[in-house]
N, C-alpha and C positions, 0 to 999 in steps of 0.2 A: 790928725793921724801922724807919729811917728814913723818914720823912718829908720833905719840902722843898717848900718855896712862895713864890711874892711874896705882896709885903705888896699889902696892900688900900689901895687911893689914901686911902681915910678915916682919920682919927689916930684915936688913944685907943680901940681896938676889939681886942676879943678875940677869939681863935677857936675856932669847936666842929669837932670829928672826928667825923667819921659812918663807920663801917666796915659790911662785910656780909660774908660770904663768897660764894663766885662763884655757886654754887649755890641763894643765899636771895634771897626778893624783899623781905625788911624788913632797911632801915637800922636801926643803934643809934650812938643818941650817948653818945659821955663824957660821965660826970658830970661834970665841972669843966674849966672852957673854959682854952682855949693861951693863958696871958696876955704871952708873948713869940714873937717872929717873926725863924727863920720855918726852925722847923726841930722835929719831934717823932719821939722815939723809942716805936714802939708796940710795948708788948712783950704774954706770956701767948698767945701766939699759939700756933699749931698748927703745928710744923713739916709741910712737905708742904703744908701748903690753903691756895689761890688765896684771895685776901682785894682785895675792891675796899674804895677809902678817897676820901674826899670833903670839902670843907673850906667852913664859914660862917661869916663875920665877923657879929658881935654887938656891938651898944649899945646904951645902955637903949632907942633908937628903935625896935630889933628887929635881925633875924637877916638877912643878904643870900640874894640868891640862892645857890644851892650850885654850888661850884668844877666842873670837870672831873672826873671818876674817873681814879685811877692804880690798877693793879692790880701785885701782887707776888704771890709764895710766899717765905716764909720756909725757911728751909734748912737742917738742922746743919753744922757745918764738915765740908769736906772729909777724910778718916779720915786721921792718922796712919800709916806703916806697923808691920804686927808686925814682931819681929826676933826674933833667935835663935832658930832654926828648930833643929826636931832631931829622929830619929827612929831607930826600928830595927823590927826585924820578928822577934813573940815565936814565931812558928809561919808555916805555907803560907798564902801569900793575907792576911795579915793587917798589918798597920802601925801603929804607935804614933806620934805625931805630937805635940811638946809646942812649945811658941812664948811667946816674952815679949811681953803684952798688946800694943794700940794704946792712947798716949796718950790718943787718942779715946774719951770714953764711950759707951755705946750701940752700940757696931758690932758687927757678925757676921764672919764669917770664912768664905771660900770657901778650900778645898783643892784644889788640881789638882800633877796627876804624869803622867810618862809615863815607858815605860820608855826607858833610856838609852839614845840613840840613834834615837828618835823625832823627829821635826820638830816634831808637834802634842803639846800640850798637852790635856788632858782633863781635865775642871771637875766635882768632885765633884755628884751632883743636889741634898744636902742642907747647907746651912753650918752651921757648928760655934760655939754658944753662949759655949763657953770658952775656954780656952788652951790646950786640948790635946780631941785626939780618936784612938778606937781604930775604925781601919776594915777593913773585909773586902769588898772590892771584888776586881773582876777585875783583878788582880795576874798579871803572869807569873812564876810559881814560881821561884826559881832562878835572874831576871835582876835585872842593875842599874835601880834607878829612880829616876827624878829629882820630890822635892818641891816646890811653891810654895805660899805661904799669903798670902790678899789680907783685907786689912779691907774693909769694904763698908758702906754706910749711905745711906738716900736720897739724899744729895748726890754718890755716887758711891763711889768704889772709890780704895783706896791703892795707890801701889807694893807689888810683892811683895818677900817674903823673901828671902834670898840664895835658891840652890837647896841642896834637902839631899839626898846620895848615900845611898838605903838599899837593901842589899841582900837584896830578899825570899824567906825560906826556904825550901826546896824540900821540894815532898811526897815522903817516903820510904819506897816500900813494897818487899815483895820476896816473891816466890812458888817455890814448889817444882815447877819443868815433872815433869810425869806423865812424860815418855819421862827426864828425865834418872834420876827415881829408879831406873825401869824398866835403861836400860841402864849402870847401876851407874858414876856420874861423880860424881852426888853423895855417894856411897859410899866412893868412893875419894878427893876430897876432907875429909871429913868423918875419914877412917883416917890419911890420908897427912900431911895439913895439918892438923890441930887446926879442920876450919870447926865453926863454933858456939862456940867459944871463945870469942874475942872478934870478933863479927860483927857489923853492923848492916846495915838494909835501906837499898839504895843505889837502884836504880832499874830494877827490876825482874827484880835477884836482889842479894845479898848481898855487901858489901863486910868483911875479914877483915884484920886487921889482927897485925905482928908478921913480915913476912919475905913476899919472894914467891920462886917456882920462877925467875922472869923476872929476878931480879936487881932491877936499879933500875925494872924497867919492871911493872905489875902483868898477873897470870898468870889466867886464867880458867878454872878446870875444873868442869864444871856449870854448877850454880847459883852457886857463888862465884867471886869473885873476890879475889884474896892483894896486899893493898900492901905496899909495899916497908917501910914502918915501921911499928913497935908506938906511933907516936905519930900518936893521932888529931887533932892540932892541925893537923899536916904537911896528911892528907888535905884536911880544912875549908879549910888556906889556897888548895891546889891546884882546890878548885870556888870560892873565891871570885876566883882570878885567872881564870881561865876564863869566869867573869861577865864580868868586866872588858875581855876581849879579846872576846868576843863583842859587848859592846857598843857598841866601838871598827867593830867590823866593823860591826854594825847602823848607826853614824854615816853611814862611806862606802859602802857597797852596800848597805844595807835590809835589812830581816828576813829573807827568803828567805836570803842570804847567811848572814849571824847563826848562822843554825839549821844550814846545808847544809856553813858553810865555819867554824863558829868549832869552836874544842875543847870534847868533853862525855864525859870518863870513864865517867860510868856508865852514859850513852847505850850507847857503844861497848862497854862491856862486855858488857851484857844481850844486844848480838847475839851478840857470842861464844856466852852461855849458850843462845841458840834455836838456835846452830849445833850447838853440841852436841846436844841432843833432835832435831834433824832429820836430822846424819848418823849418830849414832852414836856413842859415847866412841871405841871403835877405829879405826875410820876415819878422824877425823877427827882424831884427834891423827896420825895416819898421813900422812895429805896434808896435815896443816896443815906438818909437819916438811918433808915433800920441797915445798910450794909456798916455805916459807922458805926452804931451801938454794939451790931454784931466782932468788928472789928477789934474793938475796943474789949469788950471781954474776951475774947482768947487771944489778945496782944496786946492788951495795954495800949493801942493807937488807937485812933478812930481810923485813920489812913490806911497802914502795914495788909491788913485783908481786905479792905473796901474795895470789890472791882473797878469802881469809877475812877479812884483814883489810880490802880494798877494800871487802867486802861491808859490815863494819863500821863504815866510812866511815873515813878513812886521819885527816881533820881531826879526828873526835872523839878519833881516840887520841894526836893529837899525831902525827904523825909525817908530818903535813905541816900550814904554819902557814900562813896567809893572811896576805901581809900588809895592816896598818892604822896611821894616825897614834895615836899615844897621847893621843887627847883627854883620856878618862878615863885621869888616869896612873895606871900600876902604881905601886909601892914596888917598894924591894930584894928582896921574899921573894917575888915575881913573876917575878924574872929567872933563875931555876931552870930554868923553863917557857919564858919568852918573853923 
């Protein structure tokens, strides 16, 4: 902390510094008096606390009265920003977050994300001692999120990071309805299609992998549902463009939309599988066929007027797209879809 003063109209006099902190009622003087004028750097100081400082001129006749009080706080410099933000997500709900330091020594690190297509920002509660941190926050499963990392340190706060795109994993489970075993769909999936093969749990029944009944489109009998490739890379890309266009939507009409109007396969499959256990294997492949044909002649879809699939919401299965700006741009392997 600088100091500055006029000289004292008397020649050949030195001067003593008297400081205190704002909080103490006893001065202390330097040992050894300012023997030039009219400038002193005081350093050892306590960044953050209020310090008053005070000035007497001295020769051997004695000491003068004492100057005015100036008060200060000393400050660290303003933080540096991090850079090189980066992250991904090892499991549901979870995020990895690593950042190249702040020049700045001494500084903390606040986290804040929201999911893609959010307006606001949300400010982690606890800041991150290092250059990277593993968090498990209220994450939404299965959407795009967007990262920021701020340094911070009592004199204030840095620019943030560029933003980092991480797409967090979705919880994947899948159950076996009691009416499907019951009226023999899982059965005859399981005989007909090779399910359990190669299956995993998609989102609340089982996603099968290796050919579907549907052709290019995936076929749901039961609890499973049959994708059209033996390549699970295919699938992973088709939910992460899905994120993506969801997000997009989230941008211009808000969550509600997001959820009601973006595409969600395994959403839309799992109703299939409740439809099944609530009408019946027979029946339901029975009307689901004549609501197709019917569909298909006054729309050209087999989908567009099929209740079943209406029921299962026409946006989750693709087979109607909302449109959105590509904020969040796709890539090439998104235009399959969208």
């Amino acid at each position: 902390m600088t100091l500055n003063w006029t000289k004292s109209p008397t020649p050949n006099v030195y001067y003593l510094v008297e400081y205190k902190t704002s909080t103490s009622s006893t001065w202390t003087k330097l040992k050894l008096p300012v023997t030039s004028c009219c400038t002193f750097v005081a350093g050892y100081l306590a960044n953050g606390t209020m310090y008053n400082f005070r000035l007497r001129a001295t020769n051997l006749a004695g000491d003068s009265a004492a100057s005015n009080t100036a008060s200060a706080k000393p400050m660290p410099p303003l933080p540096k920003a991090p850079s090189n933000l980066s992250g991904y997500s090892p499991s549901p709900s979870q995020v990895y977050l690593s950042w190249t330091p702040s020049a700045t020594p001494g500084v903390l690190y606040w986290m804040e994300y929201r999911t893609a297509g959010d307006s606001f920002w949300i400010r982690l509660p606890l800041p991150a001692t290092e250059d990277g941190a593993g968090l498990k926050y209220g994450f939404s499963d299965g959407e795009l999120h967007q990262f920021r990392v701020v340094a911070f340190n009592m004199a204030g706060e840095s620019p943030a990071t560029a933003v980092e795109l991480v797409l967090v994993e979705r919880a994947k489970y899948a159950y076996l309805r009691t009416a499907n075993q019951v009226n023999g769909a899982n059965a005859a999936a399981r005989k007909l299609y090779g399910a359990d093969s190669d299956c995993d749990p998609a989102l609340g029944s089982y996603v099968c992998y290796g050919g579907s009944p549907g052709g290019d489109q995936p076929a749901t009998l039961g609890d499973y549902f049959f994708y059209w490739t033996i390549n699970h890379a295919v699938y992973r890309n088709q939910l992460r463009c899905e994120a993506y266009k969801r997000a997009n939507i989230r941008l211009m009409s808000g969550r509600d939309a997001a959820y009601t109007l973006g595409p969600d396969l395994p959403r839309h499959e799992a109703v299939h599988s409740d439809q099944y256990a609530y009408y019946g294997m027979a029946f339901f492949l029975a009307d689901y066929y004549r609501q197709s044909r019917a569909s298909e002649d006054k729309t050209g879809s087999p989908a567009l007027d099929n209740k079943y699939e209406k029921q299962a919401n026409l946006y989750w299965g693709g087979y109607k797209v909302h449109p959105a700006p590509e904020y969040y741009s796709f890539d090439s392997d998104c235009s399959f879809w969208y």
